[in-house]
Backbone as a chain_set.jsonl record, in Angstrom:
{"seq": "XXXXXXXXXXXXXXXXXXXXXXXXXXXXXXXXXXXXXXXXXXXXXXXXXXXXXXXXXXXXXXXXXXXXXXXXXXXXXXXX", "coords": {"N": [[-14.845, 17.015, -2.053], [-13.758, 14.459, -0.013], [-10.966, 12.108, -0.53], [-9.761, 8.516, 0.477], [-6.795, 7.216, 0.192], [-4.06, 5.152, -0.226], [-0.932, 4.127, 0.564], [1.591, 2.143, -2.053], [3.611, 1.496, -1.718], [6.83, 1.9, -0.48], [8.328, 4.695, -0.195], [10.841, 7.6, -0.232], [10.83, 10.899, 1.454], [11.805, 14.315, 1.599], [12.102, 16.403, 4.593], [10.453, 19.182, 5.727], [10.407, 21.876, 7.785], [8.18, 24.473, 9.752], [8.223, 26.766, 8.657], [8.511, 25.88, 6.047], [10.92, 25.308, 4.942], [13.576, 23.248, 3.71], [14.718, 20.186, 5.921], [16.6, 18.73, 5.852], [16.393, 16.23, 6.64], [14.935, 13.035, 6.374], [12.262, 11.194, 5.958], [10.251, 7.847, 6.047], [7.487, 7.062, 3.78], [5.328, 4.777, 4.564], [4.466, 1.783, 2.869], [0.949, 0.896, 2.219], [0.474, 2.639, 4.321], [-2.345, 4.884, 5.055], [-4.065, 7.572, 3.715], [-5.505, 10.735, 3.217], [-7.138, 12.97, 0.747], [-8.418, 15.977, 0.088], [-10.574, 17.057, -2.191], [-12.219, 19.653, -2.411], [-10.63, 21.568, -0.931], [-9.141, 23.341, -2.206], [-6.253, 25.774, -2.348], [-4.264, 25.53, -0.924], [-1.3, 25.659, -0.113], [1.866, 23.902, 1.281], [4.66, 24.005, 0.379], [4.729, 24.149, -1.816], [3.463, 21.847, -3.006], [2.091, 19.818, -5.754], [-0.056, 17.972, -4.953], [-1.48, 17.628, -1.736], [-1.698, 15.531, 0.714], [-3.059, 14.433, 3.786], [-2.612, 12.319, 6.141], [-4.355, 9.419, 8.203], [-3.441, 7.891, 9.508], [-2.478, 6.397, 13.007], [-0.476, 5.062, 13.681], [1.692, 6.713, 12.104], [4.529, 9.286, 11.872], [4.097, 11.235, 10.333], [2.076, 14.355, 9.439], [1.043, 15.102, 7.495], [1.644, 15.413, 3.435], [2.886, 16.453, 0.884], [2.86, 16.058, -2.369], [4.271, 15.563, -5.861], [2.53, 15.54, -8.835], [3.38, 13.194, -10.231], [4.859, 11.479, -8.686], [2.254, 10.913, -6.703], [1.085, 9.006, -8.713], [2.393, 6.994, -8.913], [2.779, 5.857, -6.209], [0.544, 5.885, -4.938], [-2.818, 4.743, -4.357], [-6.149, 4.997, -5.2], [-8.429, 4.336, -2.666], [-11.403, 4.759, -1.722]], "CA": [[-15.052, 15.615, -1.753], [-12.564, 13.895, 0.398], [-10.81, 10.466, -0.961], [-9.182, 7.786, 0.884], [-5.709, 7.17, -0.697], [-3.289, 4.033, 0.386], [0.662, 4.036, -0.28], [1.323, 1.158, -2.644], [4.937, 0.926, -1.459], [7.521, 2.806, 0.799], [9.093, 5.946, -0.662], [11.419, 8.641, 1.334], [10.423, 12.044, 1.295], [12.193, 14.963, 2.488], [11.103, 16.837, 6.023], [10.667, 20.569, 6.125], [10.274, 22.695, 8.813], [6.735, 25.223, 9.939], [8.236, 27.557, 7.365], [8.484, 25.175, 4.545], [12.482, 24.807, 4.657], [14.315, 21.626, 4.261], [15.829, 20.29, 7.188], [17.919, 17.761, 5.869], [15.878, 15.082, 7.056], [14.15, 12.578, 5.558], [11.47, 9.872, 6.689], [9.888, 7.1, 4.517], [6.494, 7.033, 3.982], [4.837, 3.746, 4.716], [3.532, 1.27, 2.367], [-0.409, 0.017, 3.439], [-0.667, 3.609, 5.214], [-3.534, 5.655, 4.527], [-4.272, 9.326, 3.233], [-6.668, 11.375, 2.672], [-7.09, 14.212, -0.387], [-9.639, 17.061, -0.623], [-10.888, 18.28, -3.584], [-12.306, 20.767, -2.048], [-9.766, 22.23, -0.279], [-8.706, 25.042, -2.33], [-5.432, 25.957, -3.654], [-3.472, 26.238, -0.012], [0.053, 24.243, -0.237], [2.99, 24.86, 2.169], [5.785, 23.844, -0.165], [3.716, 23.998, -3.646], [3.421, 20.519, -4.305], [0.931, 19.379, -6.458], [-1.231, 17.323, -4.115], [-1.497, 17.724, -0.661], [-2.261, 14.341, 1.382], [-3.319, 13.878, 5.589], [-2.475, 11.391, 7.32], [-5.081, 9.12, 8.724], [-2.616, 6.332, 10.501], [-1.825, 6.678, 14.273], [1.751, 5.137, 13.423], [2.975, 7.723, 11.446], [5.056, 10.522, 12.867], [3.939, 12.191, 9.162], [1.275, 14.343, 9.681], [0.661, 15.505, 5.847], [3.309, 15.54, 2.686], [2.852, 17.509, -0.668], [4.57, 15.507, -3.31], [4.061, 16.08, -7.337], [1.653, 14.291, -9.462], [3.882, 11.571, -10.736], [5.17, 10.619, -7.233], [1.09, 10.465, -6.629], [0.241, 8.444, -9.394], [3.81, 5.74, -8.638], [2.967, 5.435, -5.233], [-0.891, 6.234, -4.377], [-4.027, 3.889, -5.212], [-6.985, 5.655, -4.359], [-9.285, 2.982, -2.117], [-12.407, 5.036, -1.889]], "C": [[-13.741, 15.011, -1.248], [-12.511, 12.284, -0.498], [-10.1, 10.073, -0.475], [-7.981, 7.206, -0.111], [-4.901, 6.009, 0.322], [-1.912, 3.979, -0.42], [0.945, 2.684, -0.424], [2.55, 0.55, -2.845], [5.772, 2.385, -0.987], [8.433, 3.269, -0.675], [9.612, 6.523, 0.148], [10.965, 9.253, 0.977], [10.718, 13.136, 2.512], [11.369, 15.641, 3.843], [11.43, 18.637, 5.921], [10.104, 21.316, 7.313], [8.775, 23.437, 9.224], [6.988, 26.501, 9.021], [8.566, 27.349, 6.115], [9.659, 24.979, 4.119], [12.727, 23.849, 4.576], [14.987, 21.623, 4.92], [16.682, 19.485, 7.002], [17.653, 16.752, 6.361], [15.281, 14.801, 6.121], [13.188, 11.603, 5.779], [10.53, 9.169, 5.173], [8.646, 6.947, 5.003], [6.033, 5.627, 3.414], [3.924, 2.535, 3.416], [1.952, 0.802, 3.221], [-0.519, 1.339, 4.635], [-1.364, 4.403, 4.387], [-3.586, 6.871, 4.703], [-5.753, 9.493, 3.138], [-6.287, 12.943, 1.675], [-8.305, 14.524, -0.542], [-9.85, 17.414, -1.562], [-10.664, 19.642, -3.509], [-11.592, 21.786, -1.495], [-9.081, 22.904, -0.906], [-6.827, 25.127, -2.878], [-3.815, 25.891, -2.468], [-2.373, 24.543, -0.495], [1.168, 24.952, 0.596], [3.971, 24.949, 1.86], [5.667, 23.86, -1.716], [3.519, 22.429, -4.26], [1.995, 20.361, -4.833], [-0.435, 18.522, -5.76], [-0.582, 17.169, -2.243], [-2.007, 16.536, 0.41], [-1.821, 14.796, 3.151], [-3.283, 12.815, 5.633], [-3.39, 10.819, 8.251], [-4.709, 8.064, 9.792], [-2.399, 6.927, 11.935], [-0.42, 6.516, 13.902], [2.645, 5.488, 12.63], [3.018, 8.652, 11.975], [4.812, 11.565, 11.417], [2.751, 12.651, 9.356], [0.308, 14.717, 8.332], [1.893, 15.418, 4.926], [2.264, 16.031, 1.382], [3.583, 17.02, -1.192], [3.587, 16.135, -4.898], [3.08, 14.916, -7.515], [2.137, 12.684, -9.566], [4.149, 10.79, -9.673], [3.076, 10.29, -6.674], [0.685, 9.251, -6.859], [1.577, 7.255, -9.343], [3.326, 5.086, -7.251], [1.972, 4.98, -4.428], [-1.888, 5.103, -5.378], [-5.052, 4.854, -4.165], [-8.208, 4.257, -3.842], [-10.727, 3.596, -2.224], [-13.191, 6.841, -1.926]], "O": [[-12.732, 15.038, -1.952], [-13.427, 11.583, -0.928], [-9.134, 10.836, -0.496], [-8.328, 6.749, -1.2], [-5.128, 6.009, 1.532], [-1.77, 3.839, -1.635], [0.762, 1.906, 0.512], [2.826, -0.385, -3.595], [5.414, 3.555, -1.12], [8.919, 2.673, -1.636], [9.26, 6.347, 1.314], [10.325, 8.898, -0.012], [10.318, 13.137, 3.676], [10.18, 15.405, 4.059], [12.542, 19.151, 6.047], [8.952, 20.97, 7.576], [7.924, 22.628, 8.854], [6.038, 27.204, 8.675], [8.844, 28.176, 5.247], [9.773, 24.502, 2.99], [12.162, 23.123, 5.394], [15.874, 22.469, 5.044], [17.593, 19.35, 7.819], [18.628, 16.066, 6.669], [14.962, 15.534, 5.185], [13.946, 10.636, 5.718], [10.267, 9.57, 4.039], [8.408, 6.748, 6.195], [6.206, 5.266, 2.25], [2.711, 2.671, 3.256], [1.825, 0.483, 4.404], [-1.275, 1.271, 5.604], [-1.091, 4.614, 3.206], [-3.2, 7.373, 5.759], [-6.735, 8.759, 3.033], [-5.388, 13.752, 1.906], [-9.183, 13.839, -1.066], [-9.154, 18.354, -1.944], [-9.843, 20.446, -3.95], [-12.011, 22.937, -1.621], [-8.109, 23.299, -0.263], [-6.398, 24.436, -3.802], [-2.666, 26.094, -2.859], [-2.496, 23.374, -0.86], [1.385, 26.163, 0.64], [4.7, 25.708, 2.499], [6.518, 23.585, -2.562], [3.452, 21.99, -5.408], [0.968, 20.779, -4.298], [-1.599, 18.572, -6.158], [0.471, 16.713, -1.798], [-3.008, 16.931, 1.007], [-0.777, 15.263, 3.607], [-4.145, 12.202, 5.003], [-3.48, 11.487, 9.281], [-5.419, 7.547, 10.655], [-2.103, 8.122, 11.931], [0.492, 7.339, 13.812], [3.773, 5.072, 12.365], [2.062, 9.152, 12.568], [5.358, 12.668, 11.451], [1.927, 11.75, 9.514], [-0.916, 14.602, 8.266], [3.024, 15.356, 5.408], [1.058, 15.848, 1.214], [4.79, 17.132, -0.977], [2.599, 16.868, -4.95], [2.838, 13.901, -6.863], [1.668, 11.595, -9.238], [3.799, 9.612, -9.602], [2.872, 9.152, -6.252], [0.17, 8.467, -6.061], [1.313, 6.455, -10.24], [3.448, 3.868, -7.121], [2.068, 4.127, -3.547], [-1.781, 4.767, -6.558], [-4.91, 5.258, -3.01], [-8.676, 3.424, -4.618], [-11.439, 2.875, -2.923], [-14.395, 6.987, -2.137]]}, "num_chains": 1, "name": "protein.A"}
């Protein structure tokens, strides 16, 4: 089951690479933009974080981020 998720205030969060490195960058992820989280989607993670969120905004250059629970549950309201 997918759920619509909304950031409930701007956090940074590092940037890694297509093989899951850090690059030493960092970009802030948007209050008032919108996610999405699968249930269903299985166990795949590219950096192991705990929840895996997409990106549903045009004006983010983020196209997914993997953070831990607690950064989830600080930052995330789920809308529907």
């Amino acid at each position: 089951m997918t759920k619509m998720i909304k950031c409930i205030k701007n956090f940074i969060i590092p940037i890694v690479n297509d093989d899951g490195f850090d690059t030493g960058e960092y970009k802030v992820v948007k209050m008032g933009s919108k996610w999405t989280i699968n249930d269903d989607e299985g166990d795949f993670r590219l950096i192991g974080g705990d929840i895996r969120l997409v990106s549903i905004d045009s004006d983010t250059d983020l196209a997914w981020i993997e953070i831990c629970k607690e950064t989830f549950e600080e930052y995330f309201d789920i809308i529907r």
